[in-house]
C-alpha positions in Angstrom: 12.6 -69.1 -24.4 10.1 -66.3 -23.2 11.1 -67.3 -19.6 14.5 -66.3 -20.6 13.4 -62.6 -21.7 11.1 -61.2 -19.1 11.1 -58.0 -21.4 10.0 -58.1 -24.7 9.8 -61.6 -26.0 8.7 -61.8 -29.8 8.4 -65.7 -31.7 7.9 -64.4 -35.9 7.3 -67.8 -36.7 9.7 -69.8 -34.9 8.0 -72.6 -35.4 6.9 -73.8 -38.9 4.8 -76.4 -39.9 4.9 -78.6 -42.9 4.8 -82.0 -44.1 8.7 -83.2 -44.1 8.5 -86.8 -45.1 5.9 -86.8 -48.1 3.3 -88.7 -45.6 0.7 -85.8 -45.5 1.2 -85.4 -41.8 2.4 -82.5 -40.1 6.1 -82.0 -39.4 8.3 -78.7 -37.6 11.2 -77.2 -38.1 12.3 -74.8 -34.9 14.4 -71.9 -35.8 15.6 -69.7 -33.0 16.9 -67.5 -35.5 13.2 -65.9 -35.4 12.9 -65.4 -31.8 14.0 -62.3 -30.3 14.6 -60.5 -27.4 14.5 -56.6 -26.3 17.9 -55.6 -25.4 19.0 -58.9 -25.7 19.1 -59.1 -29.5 21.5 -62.1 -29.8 19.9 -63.9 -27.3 19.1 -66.8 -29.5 20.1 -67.3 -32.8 22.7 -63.8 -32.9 24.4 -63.1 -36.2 25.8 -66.7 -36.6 24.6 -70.1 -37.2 21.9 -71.9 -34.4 20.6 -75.5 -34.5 16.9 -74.9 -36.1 15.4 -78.0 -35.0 13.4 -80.7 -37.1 10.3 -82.8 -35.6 7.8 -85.5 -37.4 4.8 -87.1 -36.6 4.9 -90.6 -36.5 2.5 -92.8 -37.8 1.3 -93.4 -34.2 0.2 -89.5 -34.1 3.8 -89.2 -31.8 5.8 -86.1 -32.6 9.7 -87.0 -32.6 12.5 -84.9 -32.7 14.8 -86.1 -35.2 17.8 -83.8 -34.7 18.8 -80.2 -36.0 21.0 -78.6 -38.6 23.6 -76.2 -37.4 22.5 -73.1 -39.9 21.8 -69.3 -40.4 18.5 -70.4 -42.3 16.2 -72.6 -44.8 14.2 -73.3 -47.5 11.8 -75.9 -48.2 12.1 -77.0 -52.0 8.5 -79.1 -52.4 8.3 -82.1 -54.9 5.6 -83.6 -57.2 5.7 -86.3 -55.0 7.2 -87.9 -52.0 9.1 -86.0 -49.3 10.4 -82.0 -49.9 14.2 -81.4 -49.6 15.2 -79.1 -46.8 18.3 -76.5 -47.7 19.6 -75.2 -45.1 22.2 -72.3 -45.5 25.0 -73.7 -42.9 28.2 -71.9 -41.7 30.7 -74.0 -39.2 33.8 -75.0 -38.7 33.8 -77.7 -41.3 33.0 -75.1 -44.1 34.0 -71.9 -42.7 33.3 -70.4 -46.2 29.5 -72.3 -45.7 27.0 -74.2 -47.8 24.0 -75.1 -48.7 23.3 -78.3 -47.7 20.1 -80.5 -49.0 18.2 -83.2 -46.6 15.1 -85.6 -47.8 13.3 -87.5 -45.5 14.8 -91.6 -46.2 11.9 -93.1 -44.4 13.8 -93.1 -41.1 15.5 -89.8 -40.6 16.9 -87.0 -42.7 19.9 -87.8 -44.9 21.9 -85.0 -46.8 21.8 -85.9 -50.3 24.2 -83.0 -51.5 26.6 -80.3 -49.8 27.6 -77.0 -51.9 30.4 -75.3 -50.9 30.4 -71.3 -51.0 33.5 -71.5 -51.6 35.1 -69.6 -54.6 36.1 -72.1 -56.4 33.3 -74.1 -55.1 34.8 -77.3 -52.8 32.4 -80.5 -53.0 
């Protein structure tokens, strides 16, 4: 990305890290939304939704990418136990109204386990 913006590259935390699957080991989520770029300011994330990114770290010590959310941001909701749940605030052509949709770690990948509509009424 800073190869991309010779002039005036800023990452505010584009990269965060926390542990995703409830294993104690360190997992990142990518979001280009915090990247910017001097006089290019919608370079990479620009006023709509980007794909912020989501990696783990494998038993192995590995880190794999397991795919990315198409969304204009996040929140990590922590648990007592076991894996956090991810919402992301998403906006796209399925839900053009958006959503807030929750992923958990399943022990393989991510899997939404609810989608809230924006909509008014709200559309499940």
């Amino acid at each position: 990305a800073e190869a991309g913006c010779p002039g005036g590259f800023v990452a505010r935390g584009a990269v965060r890290e926390a542990d995703l699957t409830g294993d104690g080991r360190t997992g990142y989520l990518a979001d280009p939304h915090m990247l910017s770029c001097a006089g290019s300011p919608h370079l990479f994330g620009g006023t709509g939704p980007a794909s912020i990114e989501l990696f783990v770290t494998a038993p192995s010590g590995n880190v794999v990418h397991t795919g990315g959310v198409l969304a204009l941001g996040y929140h990590i909701e922590t648990a007592p136990s076991g894996p956090p749940t991810i919402v992301f605030d998403t906006h796209d052509i399925k839900d053009e109204a958006g959503s807030f949709d929750a992923y958990r770690w399943d022990g393989h990948n991510f899997a939404m386990i609810s989608h809230k509509s924006m909509a008014a009424p709200p559309v499940q």
